[in-house]
VMD Tcl script that builds the backbone (N, CA, C; Angstrom):
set m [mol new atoms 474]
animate dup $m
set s [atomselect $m all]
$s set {name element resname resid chain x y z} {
  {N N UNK 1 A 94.845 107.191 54.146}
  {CA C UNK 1 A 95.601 108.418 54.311}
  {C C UNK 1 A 96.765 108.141 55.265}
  {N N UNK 2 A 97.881 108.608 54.794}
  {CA C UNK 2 A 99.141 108.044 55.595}
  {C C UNK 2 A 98.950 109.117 56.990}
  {N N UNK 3 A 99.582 108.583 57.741}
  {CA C UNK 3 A 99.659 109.226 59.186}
  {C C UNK 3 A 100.860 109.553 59.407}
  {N N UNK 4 A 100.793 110.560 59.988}
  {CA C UNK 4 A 102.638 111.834 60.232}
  {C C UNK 4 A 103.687 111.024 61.334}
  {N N UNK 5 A 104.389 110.871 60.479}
  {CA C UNK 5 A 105.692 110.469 61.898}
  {C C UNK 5 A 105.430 110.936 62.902}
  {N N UNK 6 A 105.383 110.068 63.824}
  {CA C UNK 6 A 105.745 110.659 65.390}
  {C C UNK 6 A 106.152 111.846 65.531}
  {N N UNK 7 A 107.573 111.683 65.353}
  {CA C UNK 7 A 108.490 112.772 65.646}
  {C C UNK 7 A 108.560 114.007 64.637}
  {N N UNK 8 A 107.428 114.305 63.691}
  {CA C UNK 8 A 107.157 115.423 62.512}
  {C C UNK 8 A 105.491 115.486 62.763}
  {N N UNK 9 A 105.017 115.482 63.947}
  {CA C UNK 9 A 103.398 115.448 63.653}
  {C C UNK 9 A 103.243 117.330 63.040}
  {N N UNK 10 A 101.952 116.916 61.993}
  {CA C UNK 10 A 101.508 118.318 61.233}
  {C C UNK 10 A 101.403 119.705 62.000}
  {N N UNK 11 A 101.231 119.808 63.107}
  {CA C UNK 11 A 101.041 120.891 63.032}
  {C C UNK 11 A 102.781 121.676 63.380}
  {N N UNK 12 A 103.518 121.170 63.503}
  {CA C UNK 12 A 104.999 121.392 63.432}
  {C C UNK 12 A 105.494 122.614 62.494}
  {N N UNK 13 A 105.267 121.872 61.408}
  {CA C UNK 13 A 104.749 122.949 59.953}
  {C C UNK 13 A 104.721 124.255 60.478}
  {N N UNK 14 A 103.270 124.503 60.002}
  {CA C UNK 14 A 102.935 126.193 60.192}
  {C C UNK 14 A 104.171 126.627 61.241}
  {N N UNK 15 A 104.227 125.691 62.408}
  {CA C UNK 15 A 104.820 126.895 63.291}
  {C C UNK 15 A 106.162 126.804 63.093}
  {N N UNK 16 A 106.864 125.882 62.586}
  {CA C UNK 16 A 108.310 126.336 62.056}
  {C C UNK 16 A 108.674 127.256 61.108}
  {N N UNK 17 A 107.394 127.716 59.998}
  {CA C UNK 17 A 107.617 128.585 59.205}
  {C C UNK 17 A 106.903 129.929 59.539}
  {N N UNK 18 A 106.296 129.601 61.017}
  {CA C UNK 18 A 106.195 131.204 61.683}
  {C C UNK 18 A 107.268 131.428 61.969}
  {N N UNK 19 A 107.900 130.292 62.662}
  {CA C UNK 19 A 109.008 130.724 63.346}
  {C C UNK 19 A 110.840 131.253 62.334}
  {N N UNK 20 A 110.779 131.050 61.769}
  {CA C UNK 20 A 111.530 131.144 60.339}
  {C C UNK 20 A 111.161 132.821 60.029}
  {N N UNK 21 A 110.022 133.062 59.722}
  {CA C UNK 21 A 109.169 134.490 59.504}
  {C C UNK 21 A 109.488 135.056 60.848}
  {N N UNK 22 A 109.248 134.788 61.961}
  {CA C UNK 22 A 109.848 135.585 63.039}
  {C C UNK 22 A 111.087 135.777 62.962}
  {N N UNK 23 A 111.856 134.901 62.911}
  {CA C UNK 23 A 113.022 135.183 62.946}
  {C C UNK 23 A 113.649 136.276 62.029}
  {N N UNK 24 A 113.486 136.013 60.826}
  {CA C UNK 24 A 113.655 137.117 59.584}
  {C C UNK 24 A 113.083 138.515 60.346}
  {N N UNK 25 A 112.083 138.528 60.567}
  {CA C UNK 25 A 111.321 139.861 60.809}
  {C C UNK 25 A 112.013 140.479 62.108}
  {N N UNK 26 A 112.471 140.135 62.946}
  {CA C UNK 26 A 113.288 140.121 64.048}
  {C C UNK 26 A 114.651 140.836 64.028}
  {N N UNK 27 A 115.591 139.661 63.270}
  {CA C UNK 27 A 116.546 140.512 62.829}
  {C C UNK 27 A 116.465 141.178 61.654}
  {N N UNK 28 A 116.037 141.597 61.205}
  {CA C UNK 28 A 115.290 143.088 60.137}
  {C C UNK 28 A 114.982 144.153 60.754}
  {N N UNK 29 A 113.907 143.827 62.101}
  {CA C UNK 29 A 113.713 145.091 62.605}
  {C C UNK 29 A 114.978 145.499 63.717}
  {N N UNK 30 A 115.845 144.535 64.369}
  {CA C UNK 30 A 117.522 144.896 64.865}
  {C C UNK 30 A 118.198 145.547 64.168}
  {N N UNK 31 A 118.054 145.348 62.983}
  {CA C UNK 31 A 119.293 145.989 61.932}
  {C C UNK 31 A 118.342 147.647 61.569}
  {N N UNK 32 A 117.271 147.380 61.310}
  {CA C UNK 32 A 116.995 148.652 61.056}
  {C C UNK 32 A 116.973 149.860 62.175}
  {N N UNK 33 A 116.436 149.700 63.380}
  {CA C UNK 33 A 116.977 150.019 64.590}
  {C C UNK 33 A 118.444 150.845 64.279}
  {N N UNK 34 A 118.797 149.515 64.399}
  {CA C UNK 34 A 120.604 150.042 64.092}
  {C C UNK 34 A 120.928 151.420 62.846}
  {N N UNK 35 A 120.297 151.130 62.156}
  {CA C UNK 35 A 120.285 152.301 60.762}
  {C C UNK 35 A 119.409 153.548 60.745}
  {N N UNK 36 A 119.171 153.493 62.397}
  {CA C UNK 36 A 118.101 154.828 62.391}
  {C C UNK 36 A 116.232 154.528 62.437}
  {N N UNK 37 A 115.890 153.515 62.101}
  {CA C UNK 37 A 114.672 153.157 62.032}
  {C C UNK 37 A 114.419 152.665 63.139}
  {N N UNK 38 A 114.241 152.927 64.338}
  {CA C UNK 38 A 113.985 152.483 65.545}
  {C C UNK 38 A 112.325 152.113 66.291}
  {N N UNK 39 A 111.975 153.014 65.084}
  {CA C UNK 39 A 110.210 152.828 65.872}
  {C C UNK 39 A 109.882 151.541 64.808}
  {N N UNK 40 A 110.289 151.227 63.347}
  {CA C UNK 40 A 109.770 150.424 62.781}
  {C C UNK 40 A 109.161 149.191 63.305}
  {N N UNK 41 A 108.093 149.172 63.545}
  {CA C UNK 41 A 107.099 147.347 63.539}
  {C C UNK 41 A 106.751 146.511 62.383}
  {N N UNK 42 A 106.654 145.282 62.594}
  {CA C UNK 42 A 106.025 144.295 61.586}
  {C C UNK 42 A 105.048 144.829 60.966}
  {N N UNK 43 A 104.052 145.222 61.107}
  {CA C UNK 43 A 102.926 145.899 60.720}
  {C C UNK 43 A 102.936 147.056 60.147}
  {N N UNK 44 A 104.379 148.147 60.493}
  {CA C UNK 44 A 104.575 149.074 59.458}
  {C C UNK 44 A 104.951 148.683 58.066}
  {N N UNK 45 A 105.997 147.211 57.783}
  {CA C UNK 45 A 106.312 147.530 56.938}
  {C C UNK 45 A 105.136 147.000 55.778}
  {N N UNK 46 A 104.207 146.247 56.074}
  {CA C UNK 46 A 102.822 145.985 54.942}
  {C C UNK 46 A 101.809 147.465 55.013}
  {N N UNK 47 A 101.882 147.920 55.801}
  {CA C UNK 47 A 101.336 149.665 55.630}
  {C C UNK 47 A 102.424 150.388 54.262}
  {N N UNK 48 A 103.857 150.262 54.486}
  {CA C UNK 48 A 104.292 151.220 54.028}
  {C C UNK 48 A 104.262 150.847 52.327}
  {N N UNK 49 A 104.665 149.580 52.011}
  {CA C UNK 49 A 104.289 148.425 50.935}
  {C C UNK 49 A 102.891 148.888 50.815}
  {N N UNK 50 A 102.002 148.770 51.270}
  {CA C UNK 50 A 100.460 149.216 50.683}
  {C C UNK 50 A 100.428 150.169 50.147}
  {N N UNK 51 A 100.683 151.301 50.855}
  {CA C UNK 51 A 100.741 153.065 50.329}
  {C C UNK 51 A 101.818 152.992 48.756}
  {N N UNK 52 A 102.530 152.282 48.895}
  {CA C UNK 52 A 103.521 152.154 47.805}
  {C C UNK 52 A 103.691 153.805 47.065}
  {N N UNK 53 A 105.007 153.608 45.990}
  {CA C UNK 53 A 105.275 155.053 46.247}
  {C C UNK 53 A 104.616 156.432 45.348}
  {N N UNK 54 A 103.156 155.626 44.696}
  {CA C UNK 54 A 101.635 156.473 44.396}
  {C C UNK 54 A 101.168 156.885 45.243}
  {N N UNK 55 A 100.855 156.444 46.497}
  {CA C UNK 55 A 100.118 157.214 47.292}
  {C C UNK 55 A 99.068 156.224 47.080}
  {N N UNK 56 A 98.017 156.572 48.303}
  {CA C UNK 56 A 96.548 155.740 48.271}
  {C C UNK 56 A 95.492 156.635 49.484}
  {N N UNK 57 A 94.621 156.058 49.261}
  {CA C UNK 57 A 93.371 157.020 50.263}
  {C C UNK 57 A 93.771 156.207 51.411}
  {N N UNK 58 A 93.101 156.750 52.456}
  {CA C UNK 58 A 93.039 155.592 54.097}
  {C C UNK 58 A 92.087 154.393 53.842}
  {N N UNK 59 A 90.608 154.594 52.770}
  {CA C UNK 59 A 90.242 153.903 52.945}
  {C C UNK 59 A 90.289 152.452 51.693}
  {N N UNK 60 A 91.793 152.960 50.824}
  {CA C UNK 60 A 91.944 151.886 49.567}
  {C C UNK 60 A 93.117 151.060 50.678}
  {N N UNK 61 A 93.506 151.869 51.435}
  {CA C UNK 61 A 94.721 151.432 52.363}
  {C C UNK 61 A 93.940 150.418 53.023}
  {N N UNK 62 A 92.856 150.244 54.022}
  {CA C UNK 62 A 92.142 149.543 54.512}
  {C C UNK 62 A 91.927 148.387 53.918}
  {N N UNK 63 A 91.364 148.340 52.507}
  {CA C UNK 63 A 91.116 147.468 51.716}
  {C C UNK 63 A 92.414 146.497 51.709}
  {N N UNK 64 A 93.755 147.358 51.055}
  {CA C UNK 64 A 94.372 146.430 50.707}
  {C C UNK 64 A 95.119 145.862 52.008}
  {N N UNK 65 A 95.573 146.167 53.330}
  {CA C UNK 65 A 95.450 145.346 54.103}
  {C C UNK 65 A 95.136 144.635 55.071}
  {N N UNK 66 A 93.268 144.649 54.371}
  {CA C UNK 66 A 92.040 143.620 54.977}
  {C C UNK 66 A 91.785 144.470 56.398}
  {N N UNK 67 A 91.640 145.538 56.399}
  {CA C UNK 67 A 91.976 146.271 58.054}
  {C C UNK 67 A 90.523 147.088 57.921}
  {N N UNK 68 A 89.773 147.582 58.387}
  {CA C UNK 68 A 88.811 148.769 58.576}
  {C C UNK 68 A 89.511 150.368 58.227}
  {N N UNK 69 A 88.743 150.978 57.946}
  {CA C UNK 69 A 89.131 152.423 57.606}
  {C C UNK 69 A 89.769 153.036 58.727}
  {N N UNK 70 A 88.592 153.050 59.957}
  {CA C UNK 70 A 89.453 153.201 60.966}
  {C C UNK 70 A 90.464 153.046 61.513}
  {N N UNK 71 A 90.399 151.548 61.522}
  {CA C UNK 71 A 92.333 151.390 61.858}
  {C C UNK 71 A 93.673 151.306 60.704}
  {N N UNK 72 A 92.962 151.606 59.743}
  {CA C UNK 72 A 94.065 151.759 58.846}
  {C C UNK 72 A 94.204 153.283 59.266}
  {N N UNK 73 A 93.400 154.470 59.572}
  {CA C UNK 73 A 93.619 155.573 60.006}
  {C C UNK 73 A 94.221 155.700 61.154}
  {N N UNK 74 A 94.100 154.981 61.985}
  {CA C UNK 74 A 94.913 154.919 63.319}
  {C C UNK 74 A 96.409 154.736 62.875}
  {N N UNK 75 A 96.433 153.538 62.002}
  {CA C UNK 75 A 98.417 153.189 61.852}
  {C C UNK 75 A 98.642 154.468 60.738}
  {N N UNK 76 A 97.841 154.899 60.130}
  {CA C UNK 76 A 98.752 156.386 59.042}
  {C C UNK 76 A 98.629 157.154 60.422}
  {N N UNK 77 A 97.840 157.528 61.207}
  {CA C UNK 77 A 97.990 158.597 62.140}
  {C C UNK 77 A 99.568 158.241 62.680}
  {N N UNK 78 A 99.775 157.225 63.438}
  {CA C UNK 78 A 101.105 156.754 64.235}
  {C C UNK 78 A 102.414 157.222 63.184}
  {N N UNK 79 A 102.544 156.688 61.424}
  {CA C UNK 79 A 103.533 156.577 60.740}
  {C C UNK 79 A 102.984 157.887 59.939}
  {N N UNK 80 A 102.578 158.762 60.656}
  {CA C UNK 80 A 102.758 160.703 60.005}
  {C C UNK 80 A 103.465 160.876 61.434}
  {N N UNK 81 A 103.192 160.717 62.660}
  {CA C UNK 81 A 103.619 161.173 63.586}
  {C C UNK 81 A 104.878 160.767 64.093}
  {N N UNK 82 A 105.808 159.528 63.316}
  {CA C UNK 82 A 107.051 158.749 63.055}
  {C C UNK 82 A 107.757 159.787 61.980}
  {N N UNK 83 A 106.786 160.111 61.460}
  {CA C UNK 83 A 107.549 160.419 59.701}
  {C C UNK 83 A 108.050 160.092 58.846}
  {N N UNK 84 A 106.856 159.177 58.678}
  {CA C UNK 84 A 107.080 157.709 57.588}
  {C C UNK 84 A 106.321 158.214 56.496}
  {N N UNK 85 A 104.691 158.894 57.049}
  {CA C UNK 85 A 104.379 158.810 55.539}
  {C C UNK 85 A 103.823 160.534 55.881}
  {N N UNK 86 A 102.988 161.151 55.042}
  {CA C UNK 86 A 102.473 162.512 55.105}
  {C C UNK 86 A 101.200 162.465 54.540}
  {N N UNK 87 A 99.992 163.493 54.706}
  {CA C UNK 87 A 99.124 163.378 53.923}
  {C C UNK 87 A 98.855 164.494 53.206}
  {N N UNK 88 A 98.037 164.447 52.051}
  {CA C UNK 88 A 98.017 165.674 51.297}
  {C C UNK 88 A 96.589 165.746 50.334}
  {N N UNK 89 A 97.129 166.747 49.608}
  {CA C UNK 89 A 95.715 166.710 48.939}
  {C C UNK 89 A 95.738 165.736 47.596}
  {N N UNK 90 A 94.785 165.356 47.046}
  {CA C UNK 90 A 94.807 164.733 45.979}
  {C C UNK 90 A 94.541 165.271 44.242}
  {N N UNK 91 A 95.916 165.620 43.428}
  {CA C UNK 91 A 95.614 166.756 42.903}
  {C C UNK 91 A 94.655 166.041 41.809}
  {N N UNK 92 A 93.649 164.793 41.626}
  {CA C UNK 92 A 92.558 164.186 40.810}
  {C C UNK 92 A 91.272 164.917 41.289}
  {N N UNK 93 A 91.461 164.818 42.657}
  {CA C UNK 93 A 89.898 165.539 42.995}
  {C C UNK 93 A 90.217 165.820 44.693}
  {N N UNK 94 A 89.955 167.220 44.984}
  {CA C UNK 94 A 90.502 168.417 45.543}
  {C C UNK 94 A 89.127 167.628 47.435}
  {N N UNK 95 A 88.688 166.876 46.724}
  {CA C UNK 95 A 87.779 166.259 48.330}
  {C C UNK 95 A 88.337 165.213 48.684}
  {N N UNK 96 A 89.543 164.680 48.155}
  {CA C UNK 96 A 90.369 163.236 48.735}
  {C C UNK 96 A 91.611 163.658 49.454}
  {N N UNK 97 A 92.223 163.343 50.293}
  {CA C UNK 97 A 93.314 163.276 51.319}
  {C C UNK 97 A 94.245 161.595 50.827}
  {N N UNK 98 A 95.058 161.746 50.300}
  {CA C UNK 98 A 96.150 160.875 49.714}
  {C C UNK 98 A 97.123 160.644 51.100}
  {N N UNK 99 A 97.275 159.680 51.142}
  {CA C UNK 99 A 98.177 159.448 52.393}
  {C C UNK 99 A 99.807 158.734 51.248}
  {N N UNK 100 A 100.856 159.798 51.269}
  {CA C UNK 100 A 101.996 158.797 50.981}
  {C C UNK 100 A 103.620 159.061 51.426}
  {N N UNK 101 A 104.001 158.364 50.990}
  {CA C UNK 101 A 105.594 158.125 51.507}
  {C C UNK 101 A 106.121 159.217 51.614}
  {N N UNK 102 A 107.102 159.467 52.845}
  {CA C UNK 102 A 107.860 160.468 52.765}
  {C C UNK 102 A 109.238 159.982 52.389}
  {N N UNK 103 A 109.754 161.112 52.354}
  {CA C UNK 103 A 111.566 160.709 51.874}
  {C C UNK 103 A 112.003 159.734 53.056}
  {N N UNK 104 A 111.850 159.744 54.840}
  {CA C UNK 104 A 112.203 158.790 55.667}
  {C C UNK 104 A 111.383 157.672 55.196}
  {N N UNK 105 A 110.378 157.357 54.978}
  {CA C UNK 105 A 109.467 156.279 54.707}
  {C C UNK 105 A 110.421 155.320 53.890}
  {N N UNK 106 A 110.284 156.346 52.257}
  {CA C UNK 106 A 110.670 155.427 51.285}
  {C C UNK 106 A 112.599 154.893 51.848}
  {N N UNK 107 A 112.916 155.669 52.688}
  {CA C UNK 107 A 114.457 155.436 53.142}
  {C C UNK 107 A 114.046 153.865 53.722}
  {N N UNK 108 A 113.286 153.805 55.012}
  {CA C UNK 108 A 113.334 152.189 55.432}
  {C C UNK 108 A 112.667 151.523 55.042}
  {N N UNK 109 A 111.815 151.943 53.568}
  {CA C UNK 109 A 112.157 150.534 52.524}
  {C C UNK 109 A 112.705 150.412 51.771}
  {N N UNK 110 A 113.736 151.268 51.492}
  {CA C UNK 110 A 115.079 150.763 50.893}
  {C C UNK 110 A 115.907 150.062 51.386}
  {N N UNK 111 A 115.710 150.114 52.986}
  {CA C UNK 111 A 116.691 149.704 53.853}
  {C C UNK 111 A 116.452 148.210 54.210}
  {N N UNK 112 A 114.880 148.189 54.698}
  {CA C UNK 112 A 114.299 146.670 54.731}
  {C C UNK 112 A 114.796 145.677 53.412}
  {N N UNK 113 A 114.706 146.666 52.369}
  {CA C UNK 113 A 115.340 145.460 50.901}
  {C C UNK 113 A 116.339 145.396 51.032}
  {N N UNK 114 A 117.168 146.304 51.493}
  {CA C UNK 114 A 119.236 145.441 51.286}
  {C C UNK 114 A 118.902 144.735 52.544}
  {N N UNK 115 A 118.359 144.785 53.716}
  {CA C UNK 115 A 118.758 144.029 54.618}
  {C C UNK 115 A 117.981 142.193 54.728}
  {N N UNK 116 A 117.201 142.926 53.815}
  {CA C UNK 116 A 116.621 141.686 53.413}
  {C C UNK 116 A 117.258 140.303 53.041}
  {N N UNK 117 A 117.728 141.452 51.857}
  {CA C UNK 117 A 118.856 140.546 50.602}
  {C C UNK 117 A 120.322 140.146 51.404}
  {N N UNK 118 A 120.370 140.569 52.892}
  {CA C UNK 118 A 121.639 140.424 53.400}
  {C C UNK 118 A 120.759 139.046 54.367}
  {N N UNK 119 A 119.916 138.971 55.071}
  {CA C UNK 119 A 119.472 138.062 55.901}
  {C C UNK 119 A 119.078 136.563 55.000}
  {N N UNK 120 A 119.007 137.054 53.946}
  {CA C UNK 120 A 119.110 135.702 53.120}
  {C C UNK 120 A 120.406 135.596 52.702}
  {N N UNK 121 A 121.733 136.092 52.824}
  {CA C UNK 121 A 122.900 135.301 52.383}
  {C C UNK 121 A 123.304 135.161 53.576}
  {N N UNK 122 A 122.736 135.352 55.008}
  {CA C UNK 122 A 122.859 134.790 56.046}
  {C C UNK 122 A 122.887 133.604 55.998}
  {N N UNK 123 A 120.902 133.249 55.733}
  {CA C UNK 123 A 120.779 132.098 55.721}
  {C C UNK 123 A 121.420 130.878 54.209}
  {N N UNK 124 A 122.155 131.707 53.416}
  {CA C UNK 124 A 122.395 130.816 52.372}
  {C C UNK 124 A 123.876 130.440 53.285}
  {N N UNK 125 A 124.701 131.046 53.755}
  {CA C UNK 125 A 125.765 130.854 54.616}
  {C C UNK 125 A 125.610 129.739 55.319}
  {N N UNK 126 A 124.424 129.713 55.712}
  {CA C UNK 126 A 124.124 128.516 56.859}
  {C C UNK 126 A 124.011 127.628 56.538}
  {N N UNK 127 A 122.796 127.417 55.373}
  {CA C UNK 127 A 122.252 126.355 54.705}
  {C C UNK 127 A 122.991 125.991 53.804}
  {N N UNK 128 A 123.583 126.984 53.298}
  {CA C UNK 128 A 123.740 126.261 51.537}
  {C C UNK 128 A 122.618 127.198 50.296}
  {N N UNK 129 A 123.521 127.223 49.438}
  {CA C UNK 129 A 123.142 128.319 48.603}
  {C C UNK 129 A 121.624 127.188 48.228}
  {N N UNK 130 A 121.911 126.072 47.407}
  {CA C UNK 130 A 121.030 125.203 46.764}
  {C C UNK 130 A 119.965 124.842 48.051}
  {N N UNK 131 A 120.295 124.464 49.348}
  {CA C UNK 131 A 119.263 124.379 50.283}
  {C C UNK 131 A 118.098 125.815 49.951}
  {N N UNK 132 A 118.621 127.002 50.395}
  {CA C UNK 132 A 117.673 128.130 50.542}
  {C C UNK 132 A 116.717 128.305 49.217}
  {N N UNK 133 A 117.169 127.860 48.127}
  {CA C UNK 133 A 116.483 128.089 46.710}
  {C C UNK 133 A 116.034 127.163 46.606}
  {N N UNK 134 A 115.951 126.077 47.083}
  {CA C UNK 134 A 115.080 124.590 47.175}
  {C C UNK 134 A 113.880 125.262 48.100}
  {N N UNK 135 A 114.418 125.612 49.327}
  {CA C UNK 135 A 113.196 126.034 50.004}
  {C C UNK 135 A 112.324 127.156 49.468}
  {N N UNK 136 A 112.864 127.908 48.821}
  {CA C UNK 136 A 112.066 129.348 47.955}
  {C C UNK 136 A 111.514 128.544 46.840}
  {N N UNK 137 A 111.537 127.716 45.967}
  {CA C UNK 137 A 111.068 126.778 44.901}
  {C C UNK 137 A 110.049 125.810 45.765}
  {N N UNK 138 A 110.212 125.101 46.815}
  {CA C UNK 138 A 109.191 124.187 47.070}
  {C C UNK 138 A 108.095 125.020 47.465}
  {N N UNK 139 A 108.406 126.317 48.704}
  {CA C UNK 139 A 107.186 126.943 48.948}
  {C C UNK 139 A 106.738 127.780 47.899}
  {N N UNK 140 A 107.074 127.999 46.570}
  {CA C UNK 140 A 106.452 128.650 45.822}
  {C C UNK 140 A 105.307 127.776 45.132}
  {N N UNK 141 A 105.850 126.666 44.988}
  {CA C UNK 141 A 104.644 125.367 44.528}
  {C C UNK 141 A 103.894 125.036 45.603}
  {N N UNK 142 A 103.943 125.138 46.776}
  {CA C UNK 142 A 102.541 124.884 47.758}
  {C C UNK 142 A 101.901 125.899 48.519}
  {N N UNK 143 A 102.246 127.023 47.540}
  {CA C UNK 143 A 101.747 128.614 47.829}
  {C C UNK 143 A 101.104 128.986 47.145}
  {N N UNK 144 A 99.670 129.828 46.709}
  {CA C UNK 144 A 99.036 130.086 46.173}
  {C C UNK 144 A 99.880 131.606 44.598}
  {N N UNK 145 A 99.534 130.854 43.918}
  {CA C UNK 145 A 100.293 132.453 42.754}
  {C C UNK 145 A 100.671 133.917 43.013}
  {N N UNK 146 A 99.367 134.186 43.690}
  {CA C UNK 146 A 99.560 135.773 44.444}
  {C C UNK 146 A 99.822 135.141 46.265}
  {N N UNK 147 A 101.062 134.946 46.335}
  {CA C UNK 147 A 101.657 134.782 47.858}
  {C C UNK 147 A 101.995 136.110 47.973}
  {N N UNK 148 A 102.397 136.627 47.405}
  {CA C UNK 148 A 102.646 138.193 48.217}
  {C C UNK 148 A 101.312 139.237 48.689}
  {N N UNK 149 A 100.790 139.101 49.578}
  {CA C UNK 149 A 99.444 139.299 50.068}
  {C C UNK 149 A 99.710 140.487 51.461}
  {N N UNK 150 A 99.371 141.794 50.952}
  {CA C UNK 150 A 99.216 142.886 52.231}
  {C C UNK 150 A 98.591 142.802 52.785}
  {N N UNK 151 A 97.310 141.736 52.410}
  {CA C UNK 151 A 95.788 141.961 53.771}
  {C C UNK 151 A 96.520 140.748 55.459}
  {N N UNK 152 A 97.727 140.924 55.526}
  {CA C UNK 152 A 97.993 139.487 56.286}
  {C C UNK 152 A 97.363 140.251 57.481}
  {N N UNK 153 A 97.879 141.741 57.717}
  {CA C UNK 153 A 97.176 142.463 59.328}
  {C C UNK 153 A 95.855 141.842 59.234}
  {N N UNK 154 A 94.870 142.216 58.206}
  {CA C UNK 154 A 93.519 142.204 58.625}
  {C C UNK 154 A 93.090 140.207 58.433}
  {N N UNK 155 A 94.145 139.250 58.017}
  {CA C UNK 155 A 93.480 138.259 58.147}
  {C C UNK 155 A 94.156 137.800 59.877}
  {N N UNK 156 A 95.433 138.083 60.490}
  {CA C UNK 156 A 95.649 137.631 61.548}
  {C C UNK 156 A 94.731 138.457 62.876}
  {N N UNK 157 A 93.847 139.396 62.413}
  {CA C UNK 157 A 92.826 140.154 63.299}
  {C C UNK 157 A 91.766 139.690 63.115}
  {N N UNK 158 A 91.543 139.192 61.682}
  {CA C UNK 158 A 90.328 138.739 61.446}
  {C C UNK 158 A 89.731 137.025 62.099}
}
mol reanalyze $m
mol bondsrecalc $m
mol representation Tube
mol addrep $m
């Protein structure tokens, strides 16, 4: 088994592409700030992505990101009291409480996607158009099929 350059030992990795993910998430939540979204956290925006714009119970919310009922009830309590999302009745069956998007909600994830799509022609600015799509192509091949994964809260707690 070959052994890692000196100067590239493995665990380098992971944390350059935390740090890459911080960075993105960073200036995302600056810019949104800037656009009125000021309370937004990392952790709201895989809540608000979970609830997606059907609606979901607190405790399908839990499920999908790997969190307990409880504290998935704690972060809808915080983002009703932001006025991100609202809860209501469920007009399938009149004993469920639907937690979903409000008109501000679905606003800063509209906003997170253009600014998204703007922090990557940042980085294509920097890099190079063919660099950034090399890097979106290689990590898609040493990423599992379903990489887009909401349970990340409940696996970095877990």
């Amino acid at each position: 088994m070959p052994t890692p350059e000196p100067q590239r030992p493995g665990f380098v990795l992971p944390l350059l592409l935390l740090a890459g993910f911080r960075a993105l998430i960073d200036d995302l939540h600056a810019e949104l700030a800037r656009q009125g979204h000021p309370e937004l956290r990392p952790l709201h925006g895989f809540v608000l992505q979970a609830v997606g714009t059907d609606g979901t119970t607190a405790s399908e919310l839990g499920n999908r990101l790997g969190v307990s009922k409880q504290a998935a009830g704690k972060t809808v309590d915080r983002l009703v009291a932001l006025g991100y999302l609202e809860r209501a009745d469920d007009p399938r069956d009149a004993r469920r409480k639907l937690v979903r998007l409000t008109p501000y909600g679905l606003d800063g994830l509209h906003r997170s996607a253009v600014v998204f799509d703007e922090l990557r022609q940042r980085w294509t600015e920097t890099l190079g158009a063919d660099r950034v799509a090399a890097i979106e192509d290689d990590l898609r091949r040493v990423t599992p099929a379903n990489w887009f994964r909401l349970d990340i809260p409940g696996w970095f707690t877990g």
